[in-house]
C-alpha positions as CSV (number, residue, x, y, z in Angstrom):
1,X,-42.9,-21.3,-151.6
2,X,-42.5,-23.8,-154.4
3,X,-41.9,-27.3,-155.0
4,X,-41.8,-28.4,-158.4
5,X,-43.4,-25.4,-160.2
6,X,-46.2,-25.8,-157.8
7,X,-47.0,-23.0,-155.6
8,X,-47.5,-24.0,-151.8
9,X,-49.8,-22.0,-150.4
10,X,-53.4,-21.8,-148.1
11,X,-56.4,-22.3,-150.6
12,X,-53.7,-23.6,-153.2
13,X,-55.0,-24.8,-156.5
14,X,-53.3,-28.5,-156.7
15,X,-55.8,-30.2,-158.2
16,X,-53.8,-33.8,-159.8
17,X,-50.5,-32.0,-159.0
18,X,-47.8,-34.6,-159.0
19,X,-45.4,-34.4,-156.0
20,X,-43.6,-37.2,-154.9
21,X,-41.1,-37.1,-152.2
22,X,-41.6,-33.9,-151.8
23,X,-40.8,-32.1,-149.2
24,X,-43.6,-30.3,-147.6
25,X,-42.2,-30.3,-143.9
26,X,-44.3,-27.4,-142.3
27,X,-46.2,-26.1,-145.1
28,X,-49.5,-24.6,-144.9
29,X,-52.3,-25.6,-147.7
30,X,-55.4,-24.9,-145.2
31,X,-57.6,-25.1,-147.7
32,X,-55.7,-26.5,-150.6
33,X,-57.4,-29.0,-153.1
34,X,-55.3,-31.6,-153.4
35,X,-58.0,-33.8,-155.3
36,X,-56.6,-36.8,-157.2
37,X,-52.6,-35.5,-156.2
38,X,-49.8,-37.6,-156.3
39,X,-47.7,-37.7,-153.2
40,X,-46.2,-40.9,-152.4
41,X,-43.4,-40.8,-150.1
42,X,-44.1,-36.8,-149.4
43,X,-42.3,-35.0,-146.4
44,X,-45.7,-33.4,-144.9
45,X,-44.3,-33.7,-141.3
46,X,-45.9,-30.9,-139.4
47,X,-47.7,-29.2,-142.2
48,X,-51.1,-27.8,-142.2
49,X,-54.0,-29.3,-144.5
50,X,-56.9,-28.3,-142.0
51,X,-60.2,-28.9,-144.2
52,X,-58.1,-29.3,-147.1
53,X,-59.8,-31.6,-150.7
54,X,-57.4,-34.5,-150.4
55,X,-60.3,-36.7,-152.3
56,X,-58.6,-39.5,-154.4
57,X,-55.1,-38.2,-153.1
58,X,-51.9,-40.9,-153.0
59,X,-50.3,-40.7,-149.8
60,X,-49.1,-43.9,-149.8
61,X,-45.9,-44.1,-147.4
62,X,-46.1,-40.7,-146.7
63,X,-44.9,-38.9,-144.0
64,X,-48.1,-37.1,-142.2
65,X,-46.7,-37.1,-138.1
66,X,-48.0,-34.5,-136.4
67,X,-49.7,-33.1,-139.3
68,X,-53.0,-31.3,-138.9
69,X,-55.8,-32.5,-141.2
70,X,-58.8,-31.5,-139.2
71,X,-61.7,-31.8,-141.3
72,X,-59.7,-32.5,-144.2
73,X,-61.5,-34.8,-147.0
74,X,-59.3,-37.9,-147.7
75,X,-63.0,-39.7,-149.4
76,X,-60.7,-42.8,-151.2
77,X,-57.3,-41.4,-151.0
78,X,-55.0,-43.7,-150.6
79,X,-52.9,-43.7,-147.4
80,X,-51.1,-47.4,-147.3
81,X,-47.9,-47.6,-145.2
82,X,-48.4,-43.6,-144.6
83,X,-46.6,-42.6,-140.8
84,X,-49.9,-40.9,-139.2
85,X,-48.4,-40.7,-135.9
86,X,-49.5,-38.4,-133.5
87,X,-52.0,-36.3,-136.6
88,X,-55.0,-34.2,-135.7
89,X,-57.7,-36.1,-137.9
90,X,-60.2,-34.3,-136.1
91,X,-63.6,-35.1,-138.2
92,X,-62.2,-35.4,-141.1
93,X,-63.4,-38.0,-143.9
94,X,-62.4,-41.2,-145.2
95,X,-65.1,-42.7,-146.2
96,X,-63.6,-45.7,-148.5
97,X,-59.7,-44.8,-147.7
98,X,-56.6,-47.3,-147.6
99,X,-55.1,-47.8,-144.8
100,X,-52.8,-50.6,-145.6
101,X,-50.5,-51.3,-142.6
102,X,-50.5,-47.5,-141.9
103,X,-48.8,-46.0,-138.8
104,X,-52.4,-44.0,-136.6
105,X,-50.2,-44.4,-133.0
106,X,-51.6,-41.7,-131.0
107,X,-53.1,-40.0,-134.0
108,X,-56.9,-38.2,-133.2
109,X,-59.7,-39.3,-135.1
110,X,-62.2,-38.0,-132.7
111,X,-65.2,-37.7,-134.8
112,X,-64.0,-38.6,-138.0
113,X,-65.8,-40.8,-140.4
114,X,-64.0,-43.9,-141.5
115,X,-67.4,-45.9,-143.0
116,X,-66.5,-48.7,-145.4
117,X,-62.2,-47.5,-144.8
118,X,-59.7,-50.1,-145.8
119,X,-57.5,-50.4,-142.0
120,X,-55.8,-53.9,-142.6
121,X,-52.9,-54.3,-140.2
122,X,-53.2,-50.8,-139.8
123,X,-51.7,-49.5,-136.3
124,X,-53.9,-47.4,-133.8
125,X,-52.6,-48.2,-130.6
126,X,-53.4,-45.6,-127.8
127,X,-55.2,-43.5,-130.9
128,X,-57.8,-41.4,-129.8
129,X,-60.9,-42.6,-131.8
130,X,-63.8,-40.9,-129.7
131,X,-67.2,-40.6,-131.7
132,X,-65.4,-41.6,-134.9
133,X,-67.5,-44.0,-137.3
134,X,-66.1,-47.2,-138.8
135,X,-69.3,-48.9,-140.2
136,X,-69.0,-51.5,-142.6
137,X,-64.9,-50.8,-142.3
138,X,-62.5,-53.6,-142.8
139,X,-60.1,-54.3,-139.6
140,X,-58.3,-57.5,-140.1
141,X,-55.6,-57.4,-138.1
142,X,-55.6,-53.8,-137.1
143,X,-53.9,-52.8,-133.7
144,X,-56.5,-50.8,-131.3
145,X,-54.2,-51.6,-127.9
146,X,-55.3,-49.1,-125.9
147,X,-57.1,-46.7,-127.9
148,X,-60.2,-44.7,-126.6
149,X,-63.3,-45.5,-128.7
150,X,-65.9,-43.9,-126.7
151,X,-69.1,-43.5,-128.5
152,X,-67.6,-45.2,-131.6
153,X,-69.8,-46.5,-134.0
154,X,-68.2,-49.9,-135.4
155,X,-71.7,-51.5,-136.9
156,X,-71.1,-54.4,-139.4
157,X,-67.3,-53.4,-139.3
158,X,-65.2,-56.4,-139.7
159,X,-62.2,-57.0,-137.1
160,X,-61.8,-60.4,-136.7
161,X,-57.8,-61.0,-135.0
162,X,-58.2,-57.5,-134.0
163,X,-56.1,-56.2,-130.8
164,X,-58.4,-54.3,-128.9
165,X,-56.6,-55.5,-125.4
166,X,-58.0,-52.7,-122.6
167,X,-59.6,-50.7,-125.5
168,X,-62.7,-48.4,-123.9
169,X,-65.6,-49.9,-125.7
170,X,-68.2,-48.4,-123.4
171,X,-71.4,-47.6,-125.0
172,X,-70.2,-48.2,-128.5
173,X,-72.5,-49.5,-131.3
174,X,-71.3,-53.0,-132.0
175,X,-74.5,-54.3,-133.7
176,X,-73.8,-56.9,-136.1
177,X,-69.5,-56.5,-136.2
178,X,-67.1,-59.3,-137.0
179,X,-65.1,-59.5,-133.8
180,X,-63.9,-63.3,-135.1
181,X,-61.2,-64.1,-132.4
182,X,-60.4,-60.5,-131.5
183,X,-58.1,-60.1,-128.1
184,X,-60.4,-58.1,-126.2
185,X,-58.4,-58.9,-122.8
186,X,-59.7,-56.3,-120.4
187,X,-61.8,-54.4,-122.8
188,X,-63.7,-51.5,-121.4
189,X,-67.3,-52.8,-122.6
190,X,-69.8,-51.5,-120.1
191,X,-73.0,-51.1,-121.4
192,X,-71.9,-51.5,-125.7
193,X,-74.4,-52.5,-128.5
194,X,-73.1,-56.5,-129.1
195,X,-76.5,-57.5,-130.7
196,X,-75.6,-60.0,-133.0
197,X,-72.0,-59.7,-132.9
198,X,-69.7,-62.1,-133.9
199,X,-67.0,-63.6,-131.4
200,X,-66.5,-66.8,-131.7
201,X,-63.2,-67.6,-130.5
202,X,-62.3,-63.7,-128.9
203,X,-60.6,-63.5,-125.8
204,X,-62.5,-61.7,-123.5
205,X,-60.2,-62.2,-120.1
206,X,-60.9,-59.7,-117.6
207,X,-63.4,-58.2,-119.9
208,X,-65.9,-55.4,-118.3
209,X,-69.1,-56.5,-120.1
210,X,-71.6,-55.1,-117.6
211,X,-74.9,-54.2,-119.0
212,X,-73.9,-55.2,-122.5
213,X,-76.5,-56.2,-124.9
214,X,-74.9,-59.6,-126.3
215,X,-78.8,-60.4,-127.5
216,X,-78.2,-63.3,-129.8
217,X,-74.6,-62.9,-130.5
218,X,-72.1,-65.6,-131.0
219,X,-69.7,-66.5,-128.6
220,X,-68.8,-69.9,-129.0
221,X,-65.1,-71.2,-127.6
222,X,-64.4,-67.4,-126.3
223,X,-62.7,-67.2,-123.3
224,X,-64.3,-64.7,-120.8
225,X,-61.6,-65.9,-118.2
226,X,-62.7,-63.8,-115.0
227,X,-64.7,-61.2,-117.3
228,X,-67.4,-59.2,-115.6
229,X,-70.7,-60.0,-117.4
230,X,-72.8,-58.6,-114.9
231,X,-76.7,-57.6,-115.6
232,X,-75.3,-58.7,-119.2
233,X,-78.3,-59.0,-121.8
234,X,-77.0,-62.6,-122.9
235,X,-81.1,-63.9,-124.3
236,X,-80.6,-66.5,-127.2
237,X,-76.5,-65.6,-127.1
238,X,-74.2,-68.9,-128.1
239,X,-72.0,-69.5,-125.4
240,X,-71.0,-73.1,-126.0
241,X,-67.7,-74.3,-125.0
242,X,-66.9,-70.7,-123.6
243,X,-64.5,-70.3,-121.3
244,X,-66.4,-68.7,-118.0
245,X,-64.6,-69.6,-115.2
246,X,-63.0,-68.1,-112.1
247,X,-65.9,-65.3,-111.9
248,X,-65.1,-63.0,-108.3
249,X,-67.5,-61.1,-107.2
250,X,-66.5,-58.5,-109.3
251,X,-66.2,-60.8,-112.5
252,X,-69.5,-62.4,-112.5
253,X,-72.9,-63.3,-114.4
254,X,-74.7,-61.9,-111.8
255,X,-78.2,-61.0,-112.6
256,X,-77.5,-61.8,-116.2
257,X,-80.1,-62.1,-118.8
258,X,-79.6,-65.8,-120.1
259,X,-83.0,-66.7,-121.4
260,X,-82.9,-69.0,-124.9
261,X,-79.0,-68.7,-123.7
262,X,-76.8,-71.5,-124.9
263,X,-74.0,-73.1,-122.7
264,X,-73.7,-76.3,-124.1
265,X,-69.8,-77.8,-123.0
266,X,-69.0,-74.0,-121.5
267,X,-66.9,-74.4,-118.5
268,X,-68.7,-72.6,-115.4
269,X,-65.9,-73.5,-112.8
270,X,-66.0,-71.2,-109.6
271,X,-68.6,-68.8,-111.9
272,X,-71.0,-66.5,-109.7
273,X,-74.5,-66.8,-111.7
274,X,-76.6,-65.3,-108.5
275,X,-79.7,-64.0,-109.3
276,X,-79.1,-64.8,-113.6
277,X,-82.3,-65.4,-114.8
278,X,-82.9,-68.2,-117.2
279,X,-85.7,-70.4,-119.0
280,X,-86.8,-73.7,-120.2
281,X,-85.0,-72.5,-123.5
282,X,-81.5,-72.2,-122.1
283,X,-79.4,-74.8,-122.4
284,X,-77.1,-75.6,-119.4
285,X,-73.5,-77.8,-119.2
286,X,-73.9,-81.7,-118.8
287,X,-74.8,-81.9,-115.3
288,X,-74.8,-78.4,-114.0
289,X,-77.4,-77.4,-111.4
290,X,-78.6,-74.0,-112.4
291,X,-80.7,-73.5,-109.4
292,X,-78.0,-74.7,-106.7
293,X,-75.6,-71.7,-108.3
294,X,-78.2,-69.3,-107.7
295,X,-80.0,-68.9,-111.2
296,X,-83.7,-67.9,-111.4
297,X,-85.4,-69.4,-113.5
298,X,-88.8,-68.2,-115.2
């Protein structure tokens, strides 16, 4: 078919073609290089751009739902206000794209690359964001309610005001990221990389933070509100003025690392701290008695 004097077509030569608001509902350009095309405001609803060159592209406010673009390269296109809902992104790369408050609800990213992407505001609830790598992007304000980040990497990404309420977190390389009052409530976080991380002010309620490695990271006023910080690695963490009560005995500190630990003015009502193990380094509340609540200390 054609659109515009340009012939749509698998392994089509587009290269800078200038197509806006076209319709492209259903077409196939498998293949296609698309590198440096204009299609803002393009119908692409359904179409097929599996490992198509889409480097540079303008898709801003496109329409891409239900697209496939597995193993497409989008490396800087531009993608801001673009509908992604429900797409196959499956590892695809957009290293340095714009996402300006685009619609990802239920898209796939599963393994796609997103290092140093643009994703302000950007909307991924219940996205599927398995294995995908966001180092060094920029979250501010992006929506992650509900999506499945298993064995993301999200190093040195910045997310601070991020809505990651019950997002599965488990395992994922947090090393270093910008989680700057985040809503974590009833984040999946079992055994993730928090080394360094940066949470001051995140609400953690209800959190699953089991065997997470919070070596050193910063979580000063969050509110871990009955979260689960069990066999936690909290060693040299800032935990001042947090927010730890009403801990069950499935929403605990038990057998917590808390050495060099700081909990200066952190409120440790009904918290379970059995077997924690602290040191002469870890600063306790203003008149808390760690060893009458069960901590070790060594």
């Amino acid at each position: 078919m054609e659109v515009n004097g340009y012939t749509i077509e698998p392994e089509a030569n587009l290269r800078a073609a200038n197509l806006p608001k076209a319709n492209l509902r259903k077409a196939d350009l498998t293949k296609a290089n698309l590198w440096m095309a204009k299609l803002p405001e393009a119908n692409l609803t359904g179409s097929n751009l599996s490992l198509a060159n889409l480097r540079g592209a303008n898709l801003s406010e496109a329409h891409l739902a239900g697209a496939n673009l597995s193993f497409a390269n989008f490396f800087s296109a531009n993608l801001t206000g673009a509908d992604l809902f429900g797409a196959d992104f499956f590892g695809a790369n957009f290293f340095r794209a714009t996402f300006l408050e685009t619609t990802l609800i239920e898209a796939n990213l599963t393994g796609a690359n997103l290092g140093k992407a643009d994703l302000f505001n950007a909307n991924l609830i219940r996205s599927n964001l398995t294995g995908a790598r966001f180092n060094k992007a920029y979250l501010v304000g992006a929506n992650l309610g509900g999506a499945n980040l298993t064995a993301v990497q999200l190093r040195l990404a910045i997310l601070p005001e991020a809505n990651l309420r019950g997002a599965i977190l488990s395992g994922v390389d947090l090393v270093g990221t910008n989680l700057r009052g985040a809503n974590l409530t009833k984040a999946n976080l079992i055994k993730s990389n928090l080394w360094m991380a940066k949470l001051p002010g995140a609400d953690l309620t209800e959190s699953n933070l089991s065997w997470a490695n919070l070596r050193g990271a910063n979580l000063s006023w969050a509110t871990l509100r009955g979260a689960n910080l069990s066999w936690a690695n909290l060693s040299w963490a800032n935990l001042s003025w947090a927010n730890l009560s009403w801990a069950t005995p499935k929403r605990n500190i038990f057998g917590a690392n808390l050495r060099g630990a700081d909990l200066a003015g952190a409120n440790l009502r009904e918290t379970n701290l059995t077997g924690a193990l602290a040191d002469k380094h870890t600063v306790w509340p203003e008149g808390f008695n760690p060893a009458a609540a069960g901590v070790i200390s060594k």
